[in-house]
C-alpha positions in Angstrom: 236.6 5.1 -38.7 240.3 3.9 -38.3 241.1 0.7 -40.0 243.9 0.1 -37.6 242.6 -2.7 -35.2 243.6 -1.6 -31.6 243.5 -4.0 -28.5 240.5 -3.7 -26.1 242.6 -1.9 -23.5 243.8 1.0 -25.8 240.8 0.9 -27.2 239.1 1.6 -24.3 241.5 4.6 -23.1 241.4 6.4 -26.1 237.3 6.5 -25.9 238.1 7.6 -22.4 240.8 10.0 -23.6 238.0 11.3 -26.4 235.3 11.7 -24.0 237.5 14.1 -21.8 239.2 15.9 -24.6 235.6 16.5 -25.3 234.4 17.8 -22.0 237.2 20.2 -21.1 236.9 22.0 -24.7 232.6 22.4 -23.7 233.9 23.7 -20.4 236.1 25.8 -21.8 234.0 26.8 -24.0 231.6 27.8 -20.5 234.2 29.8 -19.5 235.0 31.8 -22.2 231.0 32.6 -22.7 230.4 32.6 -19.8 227.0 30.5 -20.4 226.5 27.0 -19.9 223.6 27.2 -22.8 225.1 28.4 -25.6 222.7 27.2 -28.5 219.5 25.4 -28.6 221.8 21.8 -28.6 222.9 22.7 -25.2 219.5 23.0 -24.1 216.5 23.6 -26.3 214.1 24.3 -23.5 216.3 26.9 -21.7 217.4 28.6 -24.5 213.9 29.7 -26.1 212.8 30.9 -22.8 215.7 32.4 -22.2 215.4 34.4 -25.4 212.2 35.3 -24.9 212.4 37.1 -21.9 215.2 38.7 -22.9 213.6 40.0 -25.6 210.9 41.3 -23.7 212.7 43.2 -21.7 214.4 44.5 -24.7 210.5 45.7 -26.2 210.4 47.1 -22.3 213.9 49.1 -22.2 212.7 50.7 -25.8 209.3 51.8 -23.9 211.5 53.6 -20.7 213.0 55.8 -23.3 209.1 57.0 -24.2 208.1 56.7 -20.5 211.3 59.2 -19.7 210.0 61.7 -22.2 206.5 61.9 -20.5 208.1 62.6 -17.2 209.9 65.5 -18.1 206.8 66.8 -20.6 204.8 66.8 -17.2 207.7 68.3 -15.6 208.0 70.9 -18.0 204.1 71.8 -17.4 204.6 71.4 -14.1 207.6 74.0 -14.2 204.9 76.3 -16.2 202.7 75.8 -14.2 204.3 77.4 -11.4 205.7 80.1 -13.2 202.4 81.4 -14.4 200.9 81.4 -11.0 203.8 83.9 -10.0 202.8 85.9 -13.0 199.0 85.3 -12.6 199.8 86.6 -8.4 201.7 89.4 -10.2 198.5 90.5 -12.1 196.4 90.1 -8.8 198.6 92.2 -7.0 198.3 95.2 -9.6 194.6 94.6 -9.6 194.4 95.1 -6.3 197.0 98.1 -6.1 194.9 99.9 -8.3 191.9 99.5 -6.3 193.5 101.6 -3.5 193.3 104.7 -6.3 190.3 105.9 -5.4 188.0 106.3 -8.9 187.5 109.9 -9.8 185.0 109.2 -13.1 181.6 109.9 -12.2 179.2 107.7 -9.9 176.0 107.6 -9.1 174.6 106.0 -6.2 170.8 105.0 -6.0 168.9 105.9 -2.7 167.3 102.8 -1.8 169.6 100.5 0.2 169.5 96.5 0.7 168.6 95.4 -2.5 169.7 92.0 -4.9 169.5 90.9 -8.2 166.4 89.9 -7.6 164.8 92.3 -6.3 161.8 93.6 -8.3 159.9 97.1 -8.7 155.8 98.1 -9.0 156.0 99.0 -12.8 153.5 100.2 -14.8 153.9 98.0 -17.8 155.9 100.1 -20.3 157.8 102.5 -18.1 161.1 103.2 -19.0 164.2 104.2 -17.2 167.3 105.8 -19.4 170.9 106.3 -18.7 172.8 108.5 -21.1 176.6 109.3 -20.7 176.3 112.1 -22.9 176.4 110.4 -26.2 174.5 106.5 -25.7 171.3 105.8 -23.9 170.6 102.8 -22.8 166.8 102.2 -22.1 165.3 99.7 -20.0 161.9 99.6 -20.6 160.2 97.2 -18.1 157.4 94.7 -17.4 154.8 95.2 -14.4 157.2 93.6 -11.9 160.8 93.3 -13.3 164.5 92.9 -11.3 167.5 94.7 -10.4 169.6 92.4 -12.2 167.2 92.7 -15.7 168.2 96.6 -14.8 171.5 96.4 -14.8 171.9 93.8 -17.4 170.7 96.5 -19.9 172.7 98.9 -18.7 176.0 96.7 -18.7 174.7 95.0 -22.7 174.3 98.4 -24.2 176.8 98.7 -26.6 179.5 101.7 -26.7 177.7 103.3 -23.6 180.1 104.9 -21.3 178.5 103.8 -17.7 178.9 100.7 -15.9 176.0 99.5 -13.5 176.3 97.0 -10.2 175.0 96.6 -6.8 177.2 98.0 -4.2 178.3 96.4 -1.5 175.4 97.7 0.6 172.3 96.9 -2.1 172.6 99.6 -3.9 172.4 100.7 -7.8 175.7 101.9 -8.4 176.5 103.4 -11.7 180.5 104.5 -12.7 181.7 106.2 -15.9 184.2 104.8 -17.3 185.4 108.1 -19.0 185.3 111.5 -18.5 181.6 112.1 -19.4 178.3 112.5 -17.4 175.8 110.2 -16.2 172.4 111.4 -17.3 168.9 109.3 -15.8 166.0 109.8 -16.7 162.6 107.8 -17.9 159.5 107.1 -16.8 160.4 104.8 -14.0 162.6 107.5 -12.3 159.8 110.2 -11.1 158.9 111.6 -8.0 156.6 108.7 -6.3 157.3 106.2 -9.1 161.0 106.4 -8.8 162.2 102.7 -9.1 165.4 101.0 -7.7 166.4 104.2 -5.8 167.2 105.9 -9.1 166.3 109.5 -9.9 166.1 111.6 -12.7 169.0 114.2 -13.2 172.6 114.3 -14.1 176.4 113.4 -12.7 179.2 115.8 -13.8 181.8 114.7 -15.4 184.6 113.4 -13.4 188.2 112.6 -15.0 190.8 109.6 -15.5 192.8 108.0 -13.1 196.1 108.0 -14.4 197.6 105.7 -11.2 195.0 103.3 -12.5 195.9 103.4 -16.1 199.2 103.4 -15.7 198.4 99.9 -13.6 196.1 98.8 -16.4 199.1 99.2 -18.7 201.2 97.0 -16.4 198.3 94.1 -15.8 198.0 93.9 -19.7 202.2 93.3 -20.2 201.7 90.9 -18.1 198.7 89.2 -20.1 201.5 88.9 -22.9 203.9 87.5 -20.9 201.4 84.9 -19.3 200.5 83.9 -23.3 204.9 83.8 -23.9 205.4 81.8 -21.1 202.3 78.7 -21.7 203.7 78.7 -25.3 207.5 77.9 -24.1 206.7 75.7 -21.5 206.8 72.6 -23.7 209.0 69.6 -24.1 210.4 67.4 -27.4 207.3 69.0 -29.3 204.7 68.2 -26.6 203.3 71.3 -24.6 200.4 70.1 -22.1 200.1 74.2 -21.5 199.1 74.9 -25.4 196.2 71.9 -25.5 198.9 69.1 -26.9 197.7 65.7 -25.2 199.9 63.0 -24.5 199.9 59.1 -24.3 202.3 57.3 -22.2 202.5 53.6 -23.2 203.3 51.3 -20.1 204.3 47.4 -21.8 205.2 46.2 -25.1 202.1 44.7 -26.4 200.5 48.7 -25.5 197.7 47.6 -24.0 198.9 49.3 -20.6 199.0 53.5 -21.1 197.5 56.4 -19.8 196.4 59.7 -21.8 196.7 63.1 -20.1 194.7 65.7 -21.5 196.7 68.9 -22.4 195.1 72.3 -21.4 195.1 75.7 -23.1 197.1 78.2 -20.3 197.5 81.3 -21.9 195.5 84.3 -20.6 192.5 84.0 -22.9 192.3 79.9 -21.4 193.2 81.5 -17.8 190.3 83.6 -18.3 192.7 86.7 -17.6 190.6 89.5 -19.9 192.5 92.3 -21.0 192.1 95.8 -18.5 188.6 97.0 -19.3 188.0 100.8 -19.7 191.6 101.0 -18.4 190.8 100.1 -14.7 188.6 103.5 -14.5 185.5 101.8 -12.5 185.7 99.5 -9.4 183.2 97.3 -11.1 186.0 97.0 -14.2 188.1 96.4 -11.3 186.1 93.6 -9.2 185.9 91.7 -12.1 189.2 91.8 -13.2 190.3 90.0 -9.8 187.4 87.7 -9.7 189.0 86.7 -13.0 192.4 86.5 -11.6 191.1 84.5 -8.4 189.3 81.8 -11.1 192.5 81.7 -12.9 194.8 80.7 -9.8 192.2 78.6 -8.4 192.6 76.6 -12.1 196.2 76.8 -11.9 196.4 75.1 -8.6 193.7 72.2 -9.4 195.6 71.9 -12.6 199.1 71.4 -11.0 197.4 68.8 -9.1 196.0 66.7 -12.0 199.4 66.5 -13.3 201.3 66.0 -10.3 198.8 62.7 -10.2 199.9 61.7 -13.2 203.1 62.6 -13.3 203.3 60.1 -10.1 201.4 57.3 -11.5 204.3 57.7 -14.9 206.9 57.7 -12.3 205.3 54.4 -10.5 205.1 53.1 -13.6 208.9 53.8 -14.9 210.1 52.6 -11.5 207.9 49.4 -12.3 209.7 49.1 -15.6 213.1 49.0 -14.8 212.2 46.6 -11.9 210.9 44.3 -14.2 213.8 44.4 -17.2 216.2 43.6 -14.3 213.6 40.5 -13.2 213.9 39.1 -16.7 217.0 39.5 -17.4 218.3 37.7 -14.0 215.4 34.9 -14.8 216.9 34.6 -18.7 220.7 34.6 -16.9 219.8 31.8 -14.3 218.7 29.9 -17.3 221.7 30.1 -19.5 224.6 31.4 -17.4 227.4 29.2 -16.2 228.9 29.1 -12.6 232.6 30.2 -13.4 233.8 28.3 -9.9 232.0 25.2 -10.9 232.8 25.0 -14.5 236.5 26.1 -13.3 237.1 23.1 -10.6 235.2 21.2 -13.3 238.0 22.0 -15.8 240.5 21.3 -13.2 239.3 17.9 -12.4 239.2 16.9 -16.6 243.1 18.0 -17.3 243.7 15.8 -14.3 241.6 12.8 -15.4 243.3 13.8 -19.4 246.7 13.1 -17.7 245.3 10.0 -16.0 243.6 8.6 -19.0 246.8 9.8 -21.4 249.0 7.8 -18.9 246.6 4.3 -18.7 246.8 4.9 -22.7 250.5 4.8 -22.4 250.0 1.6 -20.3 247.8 -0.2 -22.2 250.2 1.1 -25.2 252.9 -0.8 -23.6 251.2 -4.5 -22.7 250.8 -4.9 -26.8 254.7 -3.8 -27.1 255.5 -7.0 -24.9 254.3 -9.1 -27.9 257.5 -7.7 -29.3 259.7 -9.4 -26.9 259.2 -12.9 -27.8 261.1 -12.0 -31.2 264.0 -10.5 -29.6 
């Protein structure tokens, strides 16, 4: 404090002057910041909760870069996904190419029409029927009453035997070599009266291999590989929802808000693609291979679905995100931020009450000179 004693008047204009020297250098200060809450002396209140909403959508804008990642993981699965139906279609169309070859192996057709699985014979407990293809027999020895399906399950289980058994599509027992040998029957169970299942004893000459149909078989199984290439490249930044990787897609900063999608394993073996059996030889080798194939697209598509769910709910969820930075941030703004137009008529209006207040100082300034006068 001044120990120069000043009259009332000047006194009371430099306070004046002060106090507006004061506020022009804080609205200045608003207009260089461009915030009317600069510190927490400005405003405690408005600063802290401006600060803490801008620092959660700080915690939120470091989640989007996550959230971004997931959407093109599922993306990239998705991609795959659609890529391996084209090959899996591929296979399928081979498959069923080759079954226009007619199969030139030998076959056997039973003479007893209209049966099923289930359908049972009069055994005498112990009977047997045999099928040899010139090297393995297979023997099915059966109970009183026993099935065509317990049949041709023991056919189809015996190991390294050259024959393949099914119904045809009119009920009957069909057996197919799946090589060039014969197709012996014989047993108990396959004479005269007692012949069971429409089978009877005697033997098939030897037929020979399809080479349209291997040549296909040689085909469908390149395309097994490439089916196996393509799930294993069709991930993203490590992640690969087509080779069993999961992933976990945090939603808000305190990570109580996520979802998990479950990775699957797409290459042929998880497709349930099986490599060409017996090289295509036998229609039931065939069948099966595009009852395979079917199963496999029909996993694809429900698959392409699941993640096209999630992908949407990600995409929701990003969408969600950024709304919400931008709501905090423009809540934390109205908090803090000046209004340049007000703060700039504001300024305006304190250089013209400075020049005011420096010229009433001036005044006052003057009054106390007139004391000078009376010594003149």
């Amino acid at each position: 404090m001044s120990d120069i004693i000043l009259s009332k008047s000047v006194r009371a204009n430099l306070t004046a002057l002060q106090s507006t020297a004061n506020l022009i250098s804080q609205t200045q200060n608003r207009l260089a910041t461009g915030k009317r809450v600069n510190s927490a002396l400005d405003n405690p209140l408005n600063f802290f909760t401006s600060q803490s909403l801008n620092s959660r959508a700080g915690d939120l804008n470091a989640l989007l870069d996550s959230v971004s990642n997931a959407v093109q993981t599922l993306q990239a699965a998705d991609n795959g996904i659609t890529s391996l139906t084209k090959l899996v279609q591929s296979a399928q169309a081979i498959a069923q190419q080759a079954q226009q070859s007619a199969a030139t192996t030998a076959k056997y057709t039973g003479n007893v029409g209209g049966l099923t699985s289930a359908s049972t014979g009069t055994f005498v407990a112990g009977n047997t029927i045999t099928v040899n293809d010139g090297t393995t027999t297979a023997t099915f020895t059966a109970a009183a009453t026993d099935t065509v399906g317990a049949f041709i399950a023991a056919v189809n289980g015996t190991a390294s035997l050259k024959v393949k058994a099914e119904l045809s599509s009119d009920g009957k027992v069909l057996l197919e070599a799946t090589g060039t040998n014969t197709i012996v029957i014989a047993g108990t169970a396959t004479v005269g009266e007692k012949a069971q299942f429409g089978l009877v004893a005697g033997t098939t000459a030897a037929g020979t291999l399809n080479t349209t149909r291997s040549s296909l078989a040689t085909q469908y199984d390149a395309l097994r590989t490439q089916i196996d290439q393509l799930a294993a490249d069709s991930g993203y930044n490590g992640v690969n929802l087509l080779n069993g990787d999961g992933l976990k897609v945090v939603f808000n900063e305190k990570g109580t808000s996520s979802q998990s999608i479950s990775g699957v394993t797409f290459n042929a073996a998880g497709l349930g693609v099986a490599a060409s059996t017996n090289t295509f030889q036998t229609d039931k080798d065939l069948a099966d291979a595009i009852t395979n194939i079917n199963t496999a697209l029909s996993t694809l598509r429900s698959q392409a679905s699941a993640f096209g769910s999630s992908l949407s709910v990600v995409q929701t969820r990003q969408d969600f995100t950024k709304s919400m930075i931008g709501t905090l941030k423009t809540g934390a703004d109205n908090l803090v931020l000046a209004d340049s137009n007000e703060e700039g008529a504001n300024l305006l209006a304190l250089q013209t009450r400075q020049q005011l207040s420096s010229t009433a100082l001036s005044l006052a300034a003057q009054a106390d000179q007139n004391v000078l006068r009376l010594f003149g």
